[in-house]
C-alpha positions in Angstrom: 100.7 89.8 112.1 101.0 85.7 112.4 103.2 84.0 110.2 100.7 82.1 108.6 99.0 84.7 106.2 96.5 82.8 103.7 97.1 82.9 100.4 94.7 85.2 98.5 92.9 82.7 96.9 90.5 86.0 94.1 92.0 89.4 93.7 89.9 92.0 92.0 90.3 95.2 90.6 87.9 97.9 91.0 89.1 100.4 88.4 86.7 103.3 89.0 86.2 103.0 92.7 90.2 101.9 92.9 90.3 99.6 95.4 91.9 96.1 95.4 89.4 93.4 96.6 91.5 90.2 98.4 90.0 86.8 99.1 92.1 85.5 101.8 91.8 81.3 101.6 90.5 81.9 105.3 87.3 83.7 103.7 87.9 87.0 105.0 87.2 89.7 102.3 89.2 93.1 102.0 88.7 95.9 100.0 92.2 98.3 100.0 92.4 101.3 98.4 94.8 101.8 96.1 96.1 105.4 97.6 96.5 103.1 100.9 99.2 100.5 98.8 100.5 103.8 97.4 101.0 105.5 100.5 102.6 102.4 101.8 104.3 100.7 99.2 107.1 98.4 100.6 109.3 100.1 98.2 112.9 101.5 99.2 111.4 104.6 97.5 109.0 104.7 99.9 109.8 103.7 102.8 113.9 104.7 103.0 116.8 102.7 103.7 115.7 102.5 107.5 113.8 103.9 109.9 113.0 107.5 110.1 113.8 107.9 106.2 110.5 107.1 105.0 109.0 109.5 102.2 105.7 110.8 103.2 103.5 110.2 99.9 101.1 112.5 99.5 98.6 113.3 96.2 97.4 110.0 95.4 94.2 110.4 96.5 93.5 109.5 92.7 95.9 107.1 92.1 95.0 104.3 89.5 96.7 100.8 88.7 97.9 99.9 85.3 98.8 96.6 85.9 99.2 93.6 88.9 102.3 91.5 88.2 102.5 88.2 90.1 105.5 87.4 91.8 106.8 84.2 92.6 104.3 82.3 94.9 105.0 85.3 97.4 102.8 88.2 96.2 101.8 91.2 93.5 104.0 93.5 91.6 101.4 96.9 91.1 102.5 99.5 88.2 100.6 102.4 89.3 99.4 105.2 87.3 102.0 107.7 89.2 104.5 105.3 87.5 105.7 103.9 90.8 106.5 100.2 90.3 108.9 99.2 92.6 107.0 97.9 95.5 106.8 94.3 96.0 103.9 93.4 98.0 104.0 90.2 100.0 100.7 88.4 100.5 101.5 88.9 104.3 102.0 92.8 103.7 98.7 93.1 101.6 96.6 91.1 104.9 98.3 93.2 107.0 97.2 96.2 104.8 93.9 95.1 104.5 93.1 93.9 108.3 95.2 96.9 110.0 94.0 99.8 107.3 92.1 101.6 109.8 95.0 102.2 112.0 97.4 102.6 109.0 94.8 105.8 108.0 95.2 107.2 111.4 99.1 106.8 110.9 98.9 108.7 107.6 96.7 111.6 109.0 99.4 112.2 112.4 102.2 112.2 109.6 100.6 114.4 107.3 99.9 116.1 110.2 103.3 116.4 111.6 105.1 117.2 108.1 102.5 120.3 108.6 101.8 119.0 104.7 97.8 118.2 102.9 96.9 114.5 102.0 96.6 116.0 98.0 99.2 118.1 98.1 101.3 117.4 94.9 104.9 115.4 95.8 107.7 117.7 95.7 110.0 117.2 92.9 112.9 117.9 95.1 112.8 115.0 97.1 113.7 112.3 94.2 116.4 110.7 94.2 117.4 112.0 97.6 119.0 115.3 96.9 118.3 118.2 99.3 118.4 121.0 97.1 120.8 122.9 94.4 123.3 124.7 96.2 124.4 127.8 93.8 
């Protein structure tokens, strides 16, 4: 990823197909899906308090966006229909969604994979807020 990112200078939202569409201001055109921000939201939700403690999100195959907050010069706030809404997403984090997405699918597929778990198999319930279980 170079330190440089462009600046998105048009982003578009495809509703129906849900996909983000991102002008870079270097003319390169990406279409991210909105399960692929979902999946990997910068969020602490999402991606843990360090390494190893990321949440494997799965079931948001149909995920939808209810609204793109700017924020700051930096990047996009997205409220998504799941009612996640904590990610911040850098304008470097969304170019290196969009230009490394392939790779970042193949990523997904050995987690879900590894977790032995299905791409739209609903989230487990259990796992918010970082409990592991009732103990009775």
């Amino acid at each position: 990823m170079s330190k440089e990112t462009p600046p998105p200078q048009d982003l578009t939202v495809h509703q129906s197909s849900k996909i983000l569409e991102i002008l870079f201001a270097n003319g390169e055109r990406y279409r991210i899906p909105f399960e692929l921000m979902r999946v990997y939201s910068p969020s602490a939700e999402v991606q843990g308090h360090g390494p190893g403690q990321e949440v494997l999100q799965t079931g948001k195959r149909e995920v939808g966006l209810l609204d793109l907050e700017p924020v700051g010069n930096y990047g996009i706030k997205p409220t998504f229909t799941d009612g996640h809404d904590s990610g911040i997403f850098s304008w470097t984090y969304l170019y290196y969604l969009a230009s490394q997405q392939e790779q970042l699918w193949v990523e997904y597929g050995q987690r879900l994979q590894a977790a032995g778990v299905d791409r739209d198999a609903p989230m487990a319930a259990a796992s918010a807020g970082g409990s592991c279980g009732h103990h009775h």
